[in-house]
VOBA-1610 file (N, C-alpha, C; in pm, whole numbers, padded with zeros to 5 digits, always signed):
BEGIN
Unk+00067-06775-00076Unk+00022-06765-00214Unk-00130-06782-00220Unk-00191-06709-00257Unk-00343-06730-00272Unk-00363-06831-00368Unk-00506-06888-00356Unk-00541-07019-00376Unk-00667-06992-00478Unk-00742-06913-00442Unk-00861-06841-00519Unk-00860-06685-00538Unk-00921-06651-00648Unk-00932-06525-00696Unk-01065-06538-00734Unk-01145-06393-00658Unk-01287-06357-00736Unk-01275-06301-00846Unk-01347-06369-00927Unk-01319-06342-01106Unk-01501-06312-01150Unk-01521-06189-01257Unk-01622-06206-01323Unk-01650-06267-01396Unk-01718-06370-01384Unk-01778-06457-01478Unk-01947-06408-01543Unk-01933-06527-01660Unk-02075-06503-01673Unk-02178-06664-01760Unk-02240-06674-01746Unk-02292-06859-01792Unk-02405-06826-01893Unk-02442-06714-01972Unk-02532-06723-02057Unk-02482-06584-02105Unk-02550-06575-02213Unk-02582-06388-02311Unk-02711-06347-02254Unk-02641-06172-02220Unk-02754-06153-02163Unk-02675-05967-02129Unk-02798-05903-02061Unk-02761-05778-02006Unk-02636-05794-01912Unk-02646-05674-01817Unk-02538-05662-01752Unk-02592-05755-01581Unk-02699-05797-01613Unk-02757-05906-01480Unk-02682-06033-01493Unk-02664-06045-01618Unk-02599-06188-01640Unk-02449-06226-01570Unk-02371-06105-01521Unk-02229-06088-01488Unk-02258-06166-01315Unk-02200-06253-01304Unk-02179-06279-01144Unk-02016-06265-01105Unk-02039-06271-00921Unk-01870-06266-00942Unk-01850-06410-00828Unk-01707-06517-00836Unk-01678-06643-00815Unk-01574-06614-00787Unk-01545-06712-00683Unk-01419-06760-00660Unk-01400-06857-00725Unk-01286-06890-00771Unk-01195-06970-00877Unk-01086-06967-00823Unk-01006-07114-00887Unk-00910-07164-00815Unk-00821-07064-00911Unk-00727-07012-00896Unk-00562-06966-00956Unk-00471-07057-00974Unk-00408-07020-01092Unk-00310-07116-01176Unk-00191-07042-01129Unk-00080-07153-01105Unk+00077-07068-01131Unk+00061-07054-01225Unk+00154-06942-01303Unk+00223-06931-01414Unk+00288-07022-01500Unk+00245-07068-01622Unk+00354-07141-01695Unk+00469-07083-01744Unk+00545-07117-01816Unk+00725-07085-01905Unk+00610-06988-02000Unk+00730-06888-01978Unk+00664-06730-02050Unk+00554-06684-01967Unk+00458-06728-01856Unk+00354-06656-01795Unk+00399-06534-01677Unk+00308-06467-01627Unk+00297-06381-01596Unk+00178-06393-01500Unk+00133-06390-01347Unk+00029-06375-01277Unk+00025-06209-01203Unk-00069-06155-01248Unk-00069-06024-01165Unk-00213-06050-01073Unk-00161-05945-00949Unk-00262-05925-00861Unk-00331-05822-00899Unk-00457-05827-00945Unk-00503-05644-01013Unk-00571-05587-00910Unk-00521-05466-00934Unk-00591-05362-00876Unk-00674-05267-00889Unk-00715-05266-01049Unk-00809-05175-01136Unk-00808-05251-01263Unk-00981-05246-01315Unk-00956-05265-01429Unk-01055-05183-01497Unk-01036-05193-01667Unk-01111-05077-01724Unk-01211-05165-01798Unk-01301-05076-01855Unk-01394-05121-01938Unk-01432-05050-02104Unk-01440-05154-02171Unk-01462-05082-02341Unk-01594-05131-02374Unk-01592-05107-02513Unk-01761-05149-02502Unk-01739-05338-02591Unk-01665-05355-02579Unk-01579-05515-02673Unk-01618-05567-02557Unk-01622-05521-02414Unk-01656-05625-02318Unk-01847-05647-02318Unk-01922-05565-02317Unk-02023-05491-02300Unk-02107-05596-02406Unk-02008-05584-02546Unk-02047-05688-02654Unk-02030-05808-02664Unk-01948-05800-02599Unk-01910-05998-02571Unk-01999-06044-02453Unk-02046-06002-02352Unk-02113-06045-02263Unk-02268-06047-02335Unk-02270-05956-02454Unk-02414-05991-02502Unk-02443-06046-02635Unk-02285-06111-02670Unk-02284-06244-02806Unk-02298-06178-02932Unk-02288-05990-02907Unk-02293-05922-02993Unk-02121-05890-03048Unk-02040-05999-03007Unk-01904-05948-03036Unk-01832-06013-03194Unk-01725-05975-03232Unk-01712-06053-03352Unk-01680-06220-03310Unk-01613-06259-03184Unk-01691-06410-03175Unk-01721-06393-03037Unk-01759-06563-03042Unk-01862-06541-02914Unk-01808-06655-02771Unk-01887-06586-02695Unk-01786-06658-02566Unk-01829-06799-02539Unk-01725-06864-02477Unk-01732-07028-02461Unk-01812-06988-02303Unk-01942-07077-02312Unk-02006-07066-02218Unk-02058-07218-02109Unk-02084-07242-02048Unk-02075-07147-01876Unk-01932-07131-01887Unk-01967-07028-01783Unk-01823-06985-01695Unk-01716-06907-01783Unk-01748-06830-01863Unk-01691-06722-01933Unk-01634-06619-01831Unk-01515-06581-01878Unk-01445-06440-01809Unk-01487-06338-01956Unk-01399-06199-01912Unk-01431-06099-02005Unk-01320-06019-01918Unk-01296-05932-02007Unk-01179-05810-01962Unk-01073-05809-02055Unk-01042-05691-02111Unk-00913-05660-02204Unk-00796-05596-02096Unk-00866-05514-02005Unk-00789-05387-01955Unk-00768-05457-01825Unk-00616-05420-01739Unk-00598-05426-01596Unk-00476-05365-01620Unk-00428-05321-01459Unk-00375-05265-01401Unk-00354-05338-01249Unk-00218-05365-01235Unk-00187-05448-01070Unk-00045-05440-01062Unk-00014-05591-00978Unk+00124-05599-00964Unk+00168-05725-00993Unk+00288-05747-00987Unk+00306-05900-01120Unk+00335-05980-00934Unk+00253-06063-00962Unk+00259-06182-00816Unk+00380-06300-00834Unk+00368-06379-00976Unk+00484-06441-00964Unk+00481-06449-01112Unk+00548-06534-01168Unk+00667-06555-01269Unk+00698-06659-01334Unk+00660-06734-01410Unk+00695-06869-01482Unk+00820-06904-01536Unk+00840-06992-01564Unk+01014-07021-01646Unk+01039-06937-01731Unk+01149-06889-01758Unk+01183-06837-01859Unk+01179-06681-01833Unk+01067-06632-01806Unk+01006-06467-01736Unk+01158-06388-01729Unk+01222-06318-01800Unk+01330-06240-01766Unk+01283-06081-01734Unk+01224-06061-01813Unk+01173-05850-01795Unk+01062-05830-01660Unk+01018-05944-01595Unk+00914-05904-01507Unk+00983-06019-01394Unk+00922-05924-01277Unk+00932-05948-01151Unk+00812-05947-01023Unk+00858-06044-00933Unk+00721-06009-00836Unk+00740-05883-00779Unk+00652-05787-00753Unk+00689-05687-00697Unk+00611-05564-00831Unk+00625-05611-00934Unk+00659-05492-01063Unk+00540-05430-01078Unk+00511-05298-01091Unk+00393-05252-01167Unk+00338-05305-01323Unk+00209-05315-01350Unk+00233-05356-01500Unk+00099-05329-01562Unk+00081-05322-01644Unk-00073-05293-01699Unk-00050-05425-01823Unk-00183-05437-01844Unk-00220-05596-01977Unk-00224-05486-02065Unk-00128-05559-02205Unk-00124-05444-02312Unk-00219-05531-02446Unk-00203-05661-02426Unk-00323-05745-02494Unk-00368-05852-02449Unk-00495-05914-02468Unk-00538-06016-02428Unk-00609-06135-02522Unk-00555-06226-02542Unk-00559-06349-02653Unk-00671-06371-02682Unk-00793-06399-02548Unk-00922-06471-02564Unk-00943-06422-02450Unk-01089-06372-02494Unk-01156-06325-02346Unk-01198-06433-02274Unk-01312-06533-02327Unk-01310-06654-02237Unk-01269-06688-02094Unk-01105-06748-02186Unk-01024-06826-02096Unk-00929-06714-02063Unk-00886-06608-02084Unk-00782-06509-02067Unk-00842-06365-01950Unk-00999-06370-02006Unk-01017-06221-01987Unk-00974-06182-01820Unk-00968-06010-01782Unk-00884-05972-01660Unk-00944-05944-01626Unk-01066-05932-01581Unk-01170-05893-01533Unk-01182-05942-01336Unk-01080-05937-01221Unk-01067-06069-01154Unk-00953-06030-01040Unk-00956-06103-00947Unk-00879-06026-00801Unk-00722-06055-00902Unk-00680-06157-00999Unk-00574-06235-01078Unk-00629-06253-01188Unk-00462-06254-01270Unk-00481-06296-01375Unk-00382-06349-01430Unk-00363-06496-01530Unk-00266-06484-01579Unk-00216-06470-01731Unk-00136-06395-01763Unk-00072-06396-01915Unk+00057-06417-01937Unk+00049-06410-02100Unk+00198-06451-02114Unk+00267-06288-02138Unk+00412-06301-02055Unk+00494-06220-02030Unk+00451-06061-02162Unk+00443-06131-02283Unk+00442-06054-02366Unk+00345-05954-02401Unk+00236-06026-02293Unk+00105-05969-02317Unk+00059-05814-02227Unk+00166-05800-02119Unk+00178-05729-02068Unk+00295-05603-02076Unk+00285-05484-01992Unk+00391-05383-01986Unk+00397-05300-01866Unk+00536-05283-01808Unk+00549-05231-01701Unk+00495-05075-01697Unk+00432-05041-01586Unk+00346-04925-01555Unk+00431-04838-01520Unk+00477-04714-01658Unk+00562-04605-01584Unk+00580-04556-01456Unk+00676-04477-01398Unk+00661-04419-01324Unk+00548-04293-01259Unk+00456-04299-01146Unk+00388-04216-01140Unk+00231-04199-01215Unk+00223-04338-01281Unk+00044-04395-01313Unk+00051-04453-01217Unk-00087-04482-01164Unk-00173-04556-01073Unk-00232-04596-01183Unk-00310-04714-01066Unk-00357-04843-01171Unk-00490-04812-01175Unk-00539-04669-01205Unk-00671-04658-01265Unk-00635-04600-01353Unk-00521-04514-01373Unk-00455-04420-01470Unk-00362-04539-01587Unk-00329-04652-01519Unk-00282-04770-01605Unk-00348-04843-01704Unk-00497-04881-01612Unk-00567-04942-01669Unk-00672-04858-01777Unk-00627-04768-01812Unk-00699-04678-01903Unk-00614-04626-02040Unk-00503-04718-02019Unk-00418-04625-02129Unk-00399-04710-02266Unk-00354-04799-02236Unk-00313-04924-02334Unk-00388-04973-02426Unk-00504-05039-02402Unk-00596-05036-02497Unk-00639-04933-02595Unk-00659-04861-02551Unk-00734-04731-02619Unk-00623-04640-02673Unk-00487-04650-02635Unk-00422-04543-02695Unk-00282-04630-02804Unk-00343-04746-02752Unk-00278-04841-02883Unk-00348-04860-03005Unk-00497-04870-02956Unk-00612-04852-03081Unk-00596-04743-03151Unk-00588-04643-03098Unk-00550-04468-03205Unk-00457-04476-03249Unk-00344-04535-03160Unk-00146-04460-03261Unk-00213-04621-03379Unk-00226-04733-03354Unk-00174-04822-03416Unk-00312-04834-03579Unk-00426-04786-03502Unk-00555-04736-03679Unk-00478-04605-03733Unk-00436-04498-03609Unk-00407-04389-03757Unk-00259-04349-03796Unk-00171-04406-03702Unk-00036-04394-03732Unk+00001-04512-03820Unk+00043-04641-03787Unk+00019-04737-03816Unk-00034-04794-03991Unk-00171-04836-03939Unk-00221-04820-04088Unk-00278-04730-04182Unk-00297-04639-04125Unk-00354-04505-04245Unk-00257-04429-04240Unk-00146-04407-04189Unk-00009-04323-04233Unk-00017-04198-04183Unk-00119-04115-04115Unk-00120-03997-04005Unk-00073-03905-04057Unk-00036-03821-04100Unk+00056-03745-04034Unk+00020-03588-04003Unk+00135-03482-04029Unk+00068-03357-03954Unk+00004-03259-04041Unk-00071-03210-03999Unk-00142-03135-04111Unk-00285-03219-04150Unk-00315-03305-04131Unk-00444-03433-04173Unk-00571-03366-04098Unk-00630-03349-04170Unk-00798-03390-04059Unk-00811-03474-04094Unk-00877-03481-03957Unk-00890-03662-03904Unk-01059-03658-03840Unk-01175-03674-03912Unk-01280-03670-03854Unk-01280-03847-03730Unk-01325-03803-03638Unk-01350-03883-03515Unk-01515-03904-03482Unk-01572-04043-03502Unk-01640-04070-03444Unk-01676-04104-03314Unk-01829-04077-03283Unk-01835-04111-03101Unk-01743-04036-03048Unk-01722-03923-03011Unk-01642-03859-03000Unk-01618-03828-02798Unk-01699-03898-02752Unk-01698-03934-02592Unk-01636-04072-02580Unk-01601-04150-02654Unk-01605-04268-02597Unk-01413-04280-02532Unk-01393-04368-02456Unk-01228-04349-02442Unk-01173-04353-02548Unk-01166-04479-02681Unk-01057-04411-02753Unk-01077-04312-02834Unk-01153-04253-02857Unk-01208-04103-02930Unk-01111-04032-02917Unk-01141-04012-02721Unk-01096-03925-02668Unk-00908-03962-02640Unk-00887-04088-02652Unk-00726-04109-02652Unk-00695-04065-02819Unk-00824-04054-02926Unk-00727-04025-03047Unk-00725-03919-03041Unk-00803-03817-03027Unk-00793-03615-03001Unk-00670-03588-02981Unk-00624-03687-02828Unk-00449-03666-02778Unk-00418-03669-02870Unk-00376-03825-02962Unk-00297-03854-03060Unk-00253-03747-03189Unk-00411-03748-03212Unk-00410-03651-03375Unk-00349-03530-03303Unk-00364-03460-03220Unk-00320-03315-03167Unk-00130-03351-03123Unk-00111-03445-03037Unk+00017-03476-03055Unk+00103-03469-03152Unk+00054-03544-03297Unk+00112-03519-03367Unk+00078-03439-03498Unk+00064-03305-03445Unk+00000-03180-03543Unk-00102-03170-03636Unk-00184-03273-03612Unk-00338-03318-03696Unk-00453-03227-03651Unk-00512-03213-03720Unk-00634-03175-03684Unk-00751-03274-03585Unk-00805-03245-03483Unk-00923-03340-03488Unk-01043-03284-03529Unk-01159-03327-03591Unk-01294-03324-03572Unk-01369-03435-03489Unk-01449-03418-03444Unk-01524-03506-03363Unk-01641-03469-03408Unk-01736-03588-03431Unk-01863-03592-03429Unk-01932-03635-03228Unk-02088-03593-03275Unk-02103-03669-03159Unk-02240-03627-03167Unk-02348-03723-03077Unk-02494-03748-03147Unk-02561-03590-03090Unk-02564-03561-03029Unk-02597-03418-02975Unk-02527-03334-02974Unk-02545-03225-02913Unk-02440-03094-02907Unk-02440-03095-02779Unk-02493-03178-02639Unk-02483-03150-02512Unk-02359-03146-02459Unk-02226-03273-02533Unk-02138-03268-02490Unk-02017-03162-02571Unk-02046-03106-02638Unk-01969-03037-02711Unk-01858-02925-02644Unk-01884-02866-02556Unk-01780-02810-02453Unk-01710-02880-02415Unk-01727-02970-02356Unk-01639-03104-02336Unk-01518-03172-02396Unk-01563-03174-02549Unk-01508-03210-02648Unk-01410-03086-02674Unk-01458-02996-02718Unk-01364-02876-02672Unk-01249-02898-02565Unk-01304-02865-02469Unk-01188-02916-02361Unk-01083-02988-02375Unk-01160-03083-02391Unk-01058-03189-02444Unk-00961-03227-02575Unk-00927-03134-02663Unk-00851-03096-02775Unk-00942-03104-02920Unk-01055-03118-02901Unk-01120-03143-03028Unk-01130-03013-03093Unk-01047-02978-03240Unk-01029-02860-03345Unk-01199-02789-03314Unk-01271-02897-03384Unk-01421-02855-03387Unk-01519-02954-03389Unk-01646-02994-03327Unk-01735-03078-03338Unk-01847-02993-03360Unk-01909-03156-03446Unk-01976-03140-03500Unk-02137-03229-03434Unk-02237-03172-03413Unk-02324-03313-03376Unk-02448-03347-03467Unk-02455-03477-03466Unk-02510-03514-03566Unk-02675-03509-03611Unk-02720-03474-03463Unk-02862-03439-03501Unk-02908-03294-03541Unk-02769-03218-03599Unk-02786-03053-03591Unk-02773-03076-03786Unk-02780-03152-03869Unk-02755-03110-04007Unk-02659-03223-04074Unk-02670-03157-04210Unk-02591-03270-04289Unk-02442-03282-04248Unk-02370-03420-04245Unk-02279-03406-04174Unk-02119-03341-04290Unk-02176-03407-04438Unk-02094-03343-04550Unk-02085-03221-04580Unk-02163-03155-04555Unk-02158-02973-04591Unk-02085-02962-04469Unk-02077-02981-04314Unk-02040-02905-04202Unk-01842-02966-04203Unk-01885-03081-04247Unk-01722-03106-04279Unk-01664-03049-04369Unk-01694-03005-04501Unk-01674-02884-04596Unk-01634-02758-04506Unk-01746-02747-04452Unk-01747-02619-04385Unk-01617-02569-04310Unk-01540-02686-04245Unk-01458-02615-04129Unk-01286-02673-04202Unk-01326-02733-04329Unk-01198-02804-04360Unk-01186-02725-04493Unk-01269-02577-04522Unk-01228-02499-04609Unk-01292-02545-04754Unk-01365-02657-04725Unk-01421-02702-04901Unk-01397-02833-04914Unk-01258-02861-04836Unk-01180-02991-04881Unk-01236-03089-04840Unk-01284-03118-04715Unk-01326-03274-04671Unk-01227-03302-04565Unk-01237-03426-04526Unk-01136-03506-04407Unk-01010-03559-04501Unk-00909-03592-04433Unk-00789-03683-04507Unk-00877-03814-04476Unk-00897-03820-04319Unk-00920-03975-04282Unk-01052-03922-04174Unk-01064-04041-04164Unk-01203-04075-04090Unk-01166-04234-04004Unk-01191-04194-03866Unk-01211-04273-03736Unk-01286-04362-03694Unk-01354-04455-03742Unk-01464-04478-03714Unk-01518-04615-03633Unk-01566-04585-03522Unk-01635-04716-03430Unk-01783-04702-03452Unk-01847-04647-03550Unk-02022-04682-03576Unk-02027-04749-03643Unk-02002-04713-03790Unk-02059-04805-03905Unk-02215-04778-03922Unk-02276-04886-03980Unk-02424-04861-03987Unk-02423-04806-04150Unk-02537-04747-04168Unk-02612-04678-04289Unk-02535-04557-04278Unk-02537-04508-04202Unk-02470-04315-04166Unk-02306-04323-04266Unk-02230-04461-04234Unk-02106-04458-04288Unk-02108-04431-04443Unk-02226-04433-04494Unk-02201-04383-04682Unk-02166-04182-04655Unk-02263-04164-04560Unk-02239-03981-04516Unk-02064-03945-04478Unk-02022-04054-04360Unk-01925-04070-04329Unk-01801-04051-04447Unk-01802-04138-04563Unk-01733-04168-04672Unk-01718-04055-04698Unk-01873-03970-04749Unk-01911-03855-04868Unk-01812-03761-04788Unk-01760-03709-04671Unk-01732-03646-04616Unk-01558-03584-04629Unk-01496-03722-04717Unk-01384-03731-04700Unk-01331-03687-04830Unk-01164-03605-04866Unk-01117-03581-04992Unk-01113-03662-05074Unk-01082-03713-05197Unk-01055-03827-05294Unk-00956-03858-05262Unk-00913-03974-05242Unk-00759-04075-05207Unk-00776-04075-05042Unk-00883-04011-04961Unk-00888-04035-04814Unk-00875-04177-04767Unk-00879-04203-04631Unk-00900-04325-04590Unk-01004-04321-04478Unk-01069-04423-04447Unk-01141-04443-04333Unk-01113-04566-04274Unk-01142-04561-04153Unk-01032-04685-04040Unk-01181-04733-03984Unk-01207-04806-04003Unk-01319-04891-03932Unk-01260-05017-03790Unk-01277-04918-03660Unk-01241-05044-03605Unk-01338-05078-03484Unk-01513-05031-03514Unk-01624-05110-03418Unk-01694-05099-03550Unk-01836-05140-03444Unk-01956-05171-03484Unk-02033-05120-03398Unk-02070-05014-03368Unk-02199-04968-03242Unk-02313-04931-03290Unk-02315-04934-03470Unk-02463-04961-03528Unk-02449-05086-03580Unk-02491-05206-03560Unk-02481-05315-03613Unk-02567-05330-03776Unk-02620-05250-03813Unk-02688-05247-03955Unk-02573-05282-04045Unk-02633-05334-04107Unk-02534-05312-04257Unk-02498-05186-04367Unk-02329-05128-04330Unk-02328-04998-04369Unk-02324-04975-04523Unk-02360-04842-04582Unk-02387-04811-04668Unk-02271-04754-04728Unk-02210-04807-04880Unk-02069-04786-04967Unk-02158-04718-05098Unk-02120-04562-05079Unk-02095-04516-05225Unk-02027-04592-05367Unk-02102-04539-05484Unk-02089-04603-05587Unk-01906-04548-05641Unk-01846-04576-05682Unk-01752-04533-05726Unk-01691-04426-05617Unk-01666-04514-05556Unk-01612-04424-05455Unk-01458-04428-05445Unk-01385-04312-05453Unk-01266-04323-05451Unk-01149-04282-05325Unk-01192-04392-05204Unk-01133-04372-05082Unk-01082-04510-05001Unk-01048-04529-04931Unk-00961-04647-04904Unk-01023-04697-04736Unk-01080-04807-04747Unk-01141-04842-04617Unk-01021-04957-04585Unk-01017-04909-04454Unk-00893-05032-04354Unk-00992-05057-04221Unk-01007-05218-04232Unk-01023-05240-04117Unk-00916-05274-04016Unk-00951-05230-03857Unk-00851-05275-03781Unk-00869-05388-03661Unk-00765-05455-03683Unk-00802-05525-03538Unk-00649-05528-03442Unk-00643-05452-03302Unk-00552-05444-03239Unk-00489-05520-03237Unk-00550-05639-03154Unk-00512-05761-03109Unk-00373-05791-03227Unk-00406-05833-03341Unk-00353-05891-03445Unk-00226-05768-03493Unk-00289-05653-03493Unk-00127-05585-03517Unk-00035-05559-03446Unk-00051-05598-03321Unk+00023-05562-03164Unk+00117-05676-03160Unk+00058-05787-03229Unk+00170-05969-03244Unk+00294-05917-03291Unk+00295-05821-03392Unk+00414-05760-03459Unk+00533-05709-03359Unk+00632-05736-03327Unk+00750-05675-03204Unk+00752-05528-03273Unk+00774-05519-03384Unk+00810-05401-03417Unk+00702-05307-03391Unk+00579-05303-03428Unk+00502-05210-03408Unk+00471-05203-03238Unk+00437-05338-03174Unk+00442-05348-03077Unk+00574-05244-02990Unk+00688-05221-02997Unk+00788-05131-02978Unk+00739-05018-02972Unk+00719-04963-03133Unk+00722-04846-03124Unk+00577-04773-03092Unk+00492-04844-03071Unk+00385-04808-02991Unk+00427-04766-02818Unk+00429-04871-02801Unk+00540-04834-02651Unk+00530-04732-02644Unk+00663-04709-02740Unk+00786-04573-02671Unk+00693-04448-02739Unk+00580-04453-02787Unk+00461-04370-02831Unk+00434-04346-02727Unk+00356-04428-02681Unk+00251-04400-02593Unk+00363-04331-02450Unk+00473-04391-02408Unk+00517-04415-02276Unk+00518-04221-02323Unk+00599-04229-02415Unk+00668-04075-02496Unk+00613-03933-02432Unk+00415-04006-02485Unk+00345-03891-02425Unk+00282-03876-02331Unk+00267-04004-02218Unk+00264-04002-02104Unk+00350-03890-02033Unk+00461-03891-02038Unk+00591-03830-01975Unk+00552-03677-02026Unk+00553-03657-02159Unk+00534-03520-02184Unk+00409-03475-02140Unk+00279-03535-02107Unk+00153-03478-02069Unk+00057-03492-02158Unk+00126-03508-02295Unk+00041-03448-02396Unk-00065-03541-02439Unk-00016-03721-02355Unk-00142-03811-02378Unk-00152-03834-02253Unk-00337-03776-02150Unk-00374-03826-01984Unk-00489-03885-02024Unk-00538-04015-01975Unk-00620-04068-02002Unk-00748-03964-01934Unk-00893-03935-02028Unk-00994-03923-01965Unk-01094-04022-01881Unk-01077-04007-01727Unk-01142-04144-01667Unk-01299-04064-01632Unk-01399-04167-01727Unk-01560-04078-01625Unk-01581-04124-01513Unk-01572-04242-01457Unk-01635-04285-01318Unk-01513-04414-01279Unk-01500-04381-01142Unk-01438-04512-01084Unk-01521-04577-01024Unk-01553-04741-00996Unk-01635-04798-00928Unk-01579-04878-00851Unk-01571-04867-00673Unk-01517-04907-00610Unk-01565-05052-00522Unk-01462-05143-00575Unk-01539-05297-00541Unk-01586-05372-00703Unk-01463-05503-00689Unk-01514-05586-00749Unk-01696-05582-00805Unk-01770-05585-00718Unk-01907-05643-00687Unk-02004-05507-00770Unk-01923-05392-00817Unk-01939-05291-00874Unk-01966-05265-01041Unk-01899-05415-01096Unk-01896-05427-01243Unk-02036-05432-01322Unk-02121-05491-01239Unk-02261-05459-01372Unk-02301-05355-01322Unk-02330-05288-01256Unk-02339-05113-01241Unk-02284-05104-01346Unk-02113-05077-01335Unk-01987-05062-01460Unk-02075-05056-01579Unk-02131-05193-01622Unk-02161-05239-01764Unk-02297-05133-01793Unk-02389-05100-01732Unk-02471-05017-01717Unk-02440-04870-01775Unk-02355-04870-01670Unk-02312-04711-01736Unk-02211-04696-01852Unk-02173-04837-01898Unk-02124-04804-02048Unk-02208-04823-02127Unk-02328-04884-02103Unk-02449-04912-02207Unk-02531-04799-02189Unk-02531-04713-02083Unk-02636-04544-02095Unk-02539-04483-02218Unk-02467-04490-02256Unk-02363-04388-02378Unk-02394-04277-02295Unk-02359-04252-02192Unk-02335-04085-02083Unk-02189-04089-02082Unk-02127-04174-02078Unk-01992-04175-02045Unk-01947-04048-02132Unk-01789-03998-02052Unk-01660-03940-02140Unk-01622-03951-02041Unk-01542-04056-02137Unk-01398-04115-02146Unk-01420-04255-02059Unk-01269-04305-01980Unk-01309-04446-01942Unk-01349-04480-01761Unk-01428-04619-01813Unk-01541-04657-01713Unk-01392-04774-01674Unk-01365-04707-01497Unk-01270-04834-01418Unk-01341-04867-01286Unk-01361-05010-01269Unk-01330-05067-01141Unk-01226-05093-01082Unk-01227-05048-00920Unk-01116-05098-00865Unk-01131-05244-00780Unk-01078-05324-00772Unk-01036-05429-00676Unk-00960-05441-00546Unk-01038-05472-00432Unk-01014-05421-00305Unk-00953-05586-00283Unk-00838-05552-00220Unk-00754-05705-00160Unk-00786-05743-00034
//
């Protein structure tokens, strides 16, 4: 049984210099826990922000972990543990507190619930890319804004992983996507990748071009991880009775709300709607659903091989070059 696991830590706020990596002692499992050996993990930009105190809270410092996303094998098993086994594939489907929880680390441990067994035929770079990001899309636009087929669905950041896990989604289930995105460099791309039509934002007003391709009408709903000042344009963009799903912050300004505006803002936070069994379920058998059919493959931009690889990692999620998701692997 191993005794230590190299874990990313970090002892102040700061760039991606601030990340070191430690050996740390490993915990058995308690009643309901779960220890996996990981073998990949992914990166969002919630990590990126928490390591720089820019997150909605902030990390207990020295000796902070970080990580939402992994992918491994379940090592052992605490009391109680009935659905998991040593031996099992599994990917982390949430994580409580980055702090003291985050997966970032040769181990990790959670409680049973927090995790889900890794279909048949993902690898754990293809694992560690799915869950987060494609629970964030079904569970903001299925979930709480009500989805359904026939909707445009304007998409912000339209490179980032879950952008690109909602394109699957909205196209899965007969939606339209639009995607914005700050240039037009990546726009073939976006194409490629199921987007109806994009739009980029340094080419014109963004309310006439959404008119433009939605026939007059506007968006049903709107996607959104910016925020900022731009989100009053965002709003203007949408039909009357629309909704918009706010679930980042990658302009930290304070965003701008039309006067009488008649549209419905939901904020989301995963973490908190995933506690639910029920939604928690039928997310699942969502996601597992379109795994199997094809119709949801995670877009991975770069693998980085070696623990010792992660602030590179953090680097290249802070250039915004990425499409789709940034994984390290962990060498045993």
């Amino acid at each position: 049984m191993p005794k230590t696991s190299k874990t990313v830590l970090f002892d102040e706020i700061g760039g991606p210099e601030v990340l070191k990596i430690e050996e740390i002692e490993i915990r058995d499992p308690g009643p309901g826990e779960v220890r996996i050996r990981v073998d990949a993990f992914g990166l969002n930009r919630a990590e990126a922000l928490f390591r720089a105190g820019a997150y909605y809270y902030q990390p207990t410092l020295p000796g902070s972990r970080n990580g939402y996303e992994a992918a491994g094998v379940v090592d052992a098993v605490g009391e109680g543990v009935g659905d998991f086994a040593p031996g099992d594939p599994v990917s982390t489907f949430r994580v409580p507190e980055l702090s003291a929880y985050g997966v970032h680390g040769e181990y990790a441990v959670l409680a049973s619930t927090d995790l889900v067994h890794r279909a048949d035929g993902i690898d754990a770079v293809s694992g560690t890319s799915v869950w987060l990001t494609y629970a964030t899309a079904y569970g903001a636009l299925v979930e709480t804004a009500g989805m359904r087929p026939g909707d445009t669905v304007l998409i912000t950041a339209g490179s980032s992983a879950v952008s690109l896990a909602a394109i699957q989604v909205v196209n899965h289930l007969g939606a339209i996507p639009v995607v914005t995105t700050r240039t037009g460099a990546k726009r073939e791309r976006l194409l490629e990748a199921g987007a109806a039509h994009v739009i980029a934002l340094d080419e014109g007003d963004l309310v006439k071009r959404v008119q433009a391709v939605t026939g007059g009408q506007g968006a049903d709903l709107a996607f959104d991880s910016v925020g900022g000042p731009e989100f009053e344009e965002l709003a203007q963009a949408l039909i009357p009775g629309g909704a918009v799903i706010v679930y980042g912050w990658l302009n930290p300004d304070r965003p701008l709300l039309p006067r009488n505006w008649p549209q419905t803002i939901h904020t989301y936070a995963n973490y908190a709607l995933m506690a639910d069994p029920k939604v928690r379920r039928r997310t699942v058998h969502f996601i597992n659903a379109g795994l199997r059919s094809g119709s949801l493959k995670p877009v991975i931009d770069r693998v980085y091989e070696g623990i010792e690889q992660v602030a590179d990692a953090h680097r290249r999620m802070e250039s915004n070059e990425q499409f789709g998701k940034i994984v390290v692997t962990v060498q045993h």
